[in-house]
MARKEFI-751006 format. One record per atom (N, C-alpha, C): residue number from 1; residue in one letter; x, y negated, z; atom name. Coordinates in Angstrom, 1 decimal. Each point is the difference from the previous one (the first is absolute). Example, Ala and Ser with C-alpha at 12.3 -4.5 7.8 and 13.67 -1.06 7.14 Angstrom:
BEGIN
    nr   rest       xx       yy       zz   atom
     1      A     13.2      5.7      7.8      N
     1      A     -0.9     -1.2      0.0     CA
     1      A      0.9     -1.2      0.0      C
     2      S     -0.4     -1.1     -0.7      N
     2      S      0.9     -1.1      0.0     CA
     2      S     -0.8     -1.1      0.8      C
This chain:
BEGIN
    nr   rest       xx       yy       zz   atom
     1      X    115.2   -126.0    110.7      N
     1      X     -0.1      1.4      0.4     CA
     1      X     -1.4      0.5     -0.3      C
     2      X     -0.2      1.4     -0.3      N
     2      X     -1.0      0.3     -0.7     CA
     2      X     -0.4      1.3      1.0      C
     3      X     -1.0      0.7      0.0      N
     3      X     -0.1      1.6      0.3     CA
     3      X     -0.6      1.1     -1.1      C
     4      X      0.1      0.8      0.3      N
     4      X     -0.4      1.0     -1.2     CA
     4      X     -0.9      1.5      0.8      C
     5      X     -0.6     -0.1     -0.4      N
     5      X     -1.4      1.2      0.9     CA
     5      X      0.1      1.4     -0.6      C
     6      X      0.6      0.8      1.0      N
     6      X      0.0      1.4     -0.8     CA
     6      X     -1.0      0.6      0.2      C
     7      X     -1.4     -0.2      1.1      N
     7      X     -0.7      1.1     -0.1     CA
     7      X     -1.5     -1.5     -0.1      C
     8      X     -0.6      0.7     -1.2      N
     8      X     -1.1     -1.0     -0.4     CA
     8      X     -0.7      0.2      1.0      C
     9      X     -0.6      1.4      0.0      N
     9      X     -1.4      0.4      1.1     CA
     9      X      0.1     -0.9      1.2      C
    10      X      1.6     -0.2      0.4      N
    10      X     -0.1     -0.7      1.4     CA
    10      X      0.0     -1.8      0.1      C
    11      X      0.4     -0.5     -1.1      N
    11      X     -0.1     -1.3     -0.8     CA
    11      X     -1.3     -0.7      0.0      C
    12      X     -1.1      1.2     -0.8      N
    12      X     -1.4      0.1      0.1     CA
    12      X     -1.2     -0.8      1.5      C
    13      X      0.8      1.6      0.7      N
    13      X     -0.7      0.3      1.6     CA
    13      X      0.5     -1.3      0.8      C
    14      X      1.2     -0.6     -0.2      N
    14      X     -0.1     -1.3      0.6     CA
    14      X     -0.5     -1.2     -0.2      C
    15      X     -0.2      0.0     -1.5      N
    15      X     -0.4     -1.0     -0.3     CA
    15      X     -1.9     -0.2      0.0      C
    16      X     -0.6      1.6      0.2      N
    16      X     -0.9      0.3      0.4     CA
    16      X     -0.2     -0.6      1.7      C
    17      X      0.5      0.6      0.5      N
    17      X      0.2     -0.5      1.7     CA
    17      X      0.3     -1.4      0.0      C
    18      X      0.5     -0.7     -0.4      N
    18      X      0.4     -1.3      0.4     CA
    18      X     -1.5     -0.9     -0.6      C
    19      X     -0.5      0.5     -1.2      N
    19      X     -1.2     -0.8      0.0     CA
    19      X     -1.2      0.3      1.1      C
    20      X     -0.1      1.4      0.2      N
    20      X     -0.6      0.1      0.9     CA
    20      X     -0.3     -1.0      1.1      C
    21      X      1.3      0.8      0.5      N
    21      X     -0.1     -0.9      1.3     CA
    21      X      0.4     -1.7      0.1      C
    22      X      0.0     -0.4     -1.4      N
    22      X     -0.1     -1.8      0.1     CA
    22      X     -1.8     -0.3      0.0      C
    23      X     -0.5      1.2     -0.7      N
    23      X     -1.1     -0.4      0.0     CA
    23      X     -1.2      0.1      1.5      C
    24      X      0.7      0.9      0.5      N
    24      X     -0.3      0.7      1.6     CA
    24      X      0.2     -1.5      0.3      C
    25      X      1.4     -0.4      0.4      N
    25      X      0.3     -1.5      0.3     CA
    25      X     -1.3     -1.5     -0.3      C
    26      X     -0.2      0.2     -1.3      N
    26      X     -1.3     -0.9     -0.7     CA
    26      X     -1.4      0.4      0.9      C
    27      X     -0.3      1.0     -0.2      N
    27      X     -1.0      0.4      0.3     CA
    27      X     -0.3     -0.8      1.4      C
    28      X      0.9      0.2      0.7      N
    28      X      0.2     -0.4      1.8     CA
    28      X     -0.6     -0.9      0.1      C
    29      X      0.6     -0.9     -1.3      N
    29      X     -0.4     -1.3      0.3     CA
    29      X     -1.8     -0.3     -0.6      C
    30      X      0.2      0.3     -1.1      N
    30      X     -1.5     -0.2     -0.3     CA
    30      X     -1.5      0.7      0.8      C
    31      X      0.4      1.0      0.6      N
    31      X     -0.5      0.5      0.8     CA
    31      X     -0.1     -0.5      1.6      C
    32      X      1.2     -1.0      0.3      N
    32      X     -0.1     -0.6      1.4     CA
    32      X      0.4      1.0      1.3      C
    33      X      1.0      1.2     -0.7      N
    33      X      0.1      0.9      0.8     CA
    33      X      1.4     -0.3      0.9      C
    34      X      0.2      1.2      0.9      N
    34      X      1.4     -0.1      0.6     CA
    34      X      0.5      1.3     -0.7      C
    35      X      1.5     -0.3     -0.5      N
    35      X      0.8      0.9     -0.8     CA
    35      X      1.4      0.1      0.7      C
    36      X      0.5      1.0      0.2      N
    36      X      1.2     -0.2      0.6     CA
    36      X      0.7      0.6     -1.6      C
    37      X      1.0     -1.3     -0.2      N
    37      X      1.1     -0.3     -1.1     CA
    37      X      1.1      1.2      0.5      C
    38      X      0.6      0.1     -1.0      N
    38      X      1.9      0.8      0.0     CA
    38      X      0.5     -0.8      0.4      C
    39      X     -0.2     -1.0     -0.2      N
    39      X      1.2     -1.7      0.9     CA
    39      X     -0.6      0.0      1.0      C
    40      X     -1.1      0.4      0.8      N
    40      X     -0.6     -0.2      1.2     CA
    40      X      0.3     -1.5      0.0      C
    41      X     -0.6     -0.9     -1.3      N
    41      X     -0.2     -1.5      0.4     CA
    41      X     -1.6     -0.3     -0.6      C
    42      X     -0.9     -0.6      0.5      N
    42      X     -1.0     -0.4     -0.5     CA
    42      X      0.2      0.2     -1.8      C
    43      X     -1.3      0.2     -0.5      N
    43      X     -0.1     -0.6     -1.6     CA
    43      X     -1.1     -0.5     -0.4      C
    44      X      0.4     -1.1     -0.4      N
    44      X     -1.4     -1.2     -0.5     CA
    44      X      0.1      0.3     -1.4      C
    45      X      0.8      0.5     -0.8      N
    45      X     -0.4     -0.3     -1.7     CA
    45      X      1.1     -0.6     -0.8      C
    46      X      0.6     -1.2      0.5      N
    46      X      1.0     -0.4     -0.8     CA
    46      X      1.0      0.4     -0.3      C
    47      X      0.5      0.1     -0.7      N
    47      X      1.5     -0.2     -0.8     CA
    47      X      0.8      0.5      0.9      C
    48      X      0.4     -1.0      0.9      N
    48      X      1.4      0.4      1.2     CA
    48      X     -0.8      1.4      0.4      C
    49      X     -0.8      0.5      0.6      N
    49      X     -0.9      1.0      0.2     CA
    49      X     -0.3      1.1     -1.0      C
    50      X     -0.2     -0.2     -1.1      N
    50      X     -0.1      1.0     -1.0     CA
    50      X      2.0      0.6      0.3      C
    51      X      0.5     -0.9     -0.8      N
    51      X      1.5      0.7      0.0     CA
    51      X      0.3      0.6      1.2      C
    52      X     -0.2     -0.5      1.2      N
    52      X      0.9      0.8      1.2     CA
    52      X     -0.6      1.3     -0.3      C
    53      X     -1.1      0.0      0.2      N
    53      X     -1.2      1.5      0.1     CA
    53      X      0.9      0.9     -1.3      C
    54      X     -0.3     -0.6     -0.9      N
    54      X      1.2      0.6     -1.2     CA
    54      X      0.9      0.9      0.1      C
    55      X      1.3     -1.0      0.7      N
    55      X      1.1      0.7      0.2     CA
    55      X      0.3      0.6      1.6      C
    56      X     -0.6     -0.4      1.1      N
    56      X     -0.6      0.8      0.6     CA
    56      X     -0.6      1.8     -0.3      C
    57      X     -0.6      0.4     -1.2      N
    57      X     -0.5      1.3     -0.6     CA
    57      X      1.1      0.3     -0.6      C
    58      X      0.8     -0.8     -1.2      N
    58      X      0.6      0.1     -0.9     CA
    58      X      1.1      0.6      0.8      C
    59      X      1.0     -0.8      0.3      N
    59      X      1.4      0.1      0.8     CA
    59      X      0.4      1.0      0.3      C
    60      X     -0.9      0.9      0.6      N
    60      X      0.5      1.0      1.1     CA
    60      X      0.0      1.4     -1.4      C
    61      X     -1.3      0.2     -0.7      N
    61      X     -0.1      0.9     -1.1     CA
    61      X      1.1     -0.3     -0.9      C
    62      X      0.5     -1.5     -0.5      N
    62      X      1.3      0.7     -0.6     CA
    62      X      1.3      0.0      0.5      C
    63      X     -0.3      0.1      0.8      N
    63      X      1.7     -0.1      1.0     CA
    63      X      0.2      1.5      0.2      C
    64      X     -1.5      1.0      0.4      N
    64      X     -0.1      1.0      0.0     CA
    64      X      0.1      1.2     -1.3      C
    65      X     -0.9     -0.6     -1.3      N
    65      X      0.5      0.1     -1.5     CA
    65      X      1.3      0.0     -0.1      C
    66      X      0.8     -0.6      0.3      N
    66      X      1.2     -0.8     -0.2     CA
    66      X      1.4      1.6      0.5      C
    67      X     -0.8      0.1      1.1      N
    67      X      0.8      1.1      0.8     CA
    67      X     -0.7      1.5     -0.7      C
    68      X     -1.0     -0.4     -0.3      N
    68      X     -0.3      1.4     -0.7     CA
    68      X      0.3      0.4     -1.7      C
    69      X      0.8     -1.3     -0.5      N
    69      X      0.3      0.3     -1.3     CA
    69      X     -1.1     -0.5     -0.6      C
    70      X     -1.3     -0.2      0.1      N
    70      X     -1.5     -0.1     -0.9     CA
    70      X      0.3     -1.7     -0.4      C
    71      X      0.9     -1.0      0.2      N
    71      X      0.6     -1.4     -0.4     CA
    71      X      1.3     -0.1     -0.2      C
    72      X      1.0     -0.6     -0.2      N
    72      X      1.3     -0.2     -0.2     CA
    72      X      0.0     -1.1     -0.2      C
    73      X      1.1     -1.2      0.0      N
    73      X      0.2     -1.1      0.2     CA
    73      X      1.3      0.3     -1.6      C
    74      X     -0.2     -1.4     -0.2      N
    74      X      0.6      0.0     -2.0     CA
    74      X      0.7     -1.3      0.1      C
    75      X      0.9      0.4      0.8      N
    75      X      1.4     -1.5     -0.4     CA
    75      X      0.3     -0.6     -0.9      C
């Protein structure tokens, strides 16, 4: 299964946002700060931690894409 992106600009602005805020995530750490995450679970850096934070941001914008036509899903 594949998907197919009808509206670039919005393709873009997420993919803009999701680095953002992984790096918002990074920062927390190298900085020694307190961050409240979208998983509302701690984040140290790694891996299991990078991805949740990910699809956490991700999930909800194309579910909402998804409903607004700006993604399609390609059987």
């Amino acid at each position: 299964m594949s998907f197919i992106i009808n509206d670039e600009k919005w393709a873009e602005e997420l993919q803009e946002g999701v680095e953002d805020y992984l790096m918002r995530c990074q920062d927390s750490v190298d900085e020694d700060e307190e961050f409240e995450t979208m998983s509302g679970e701690p984040y140290c850096g790694c891996s299991v931690c990078y991805f949740r934070e990910m699809l956490f941001f991700v999930a909800p914008e194309i579910m909402q894409g998804q409903k607004e036509g700006r993604i399609q899903l390609d059987a």
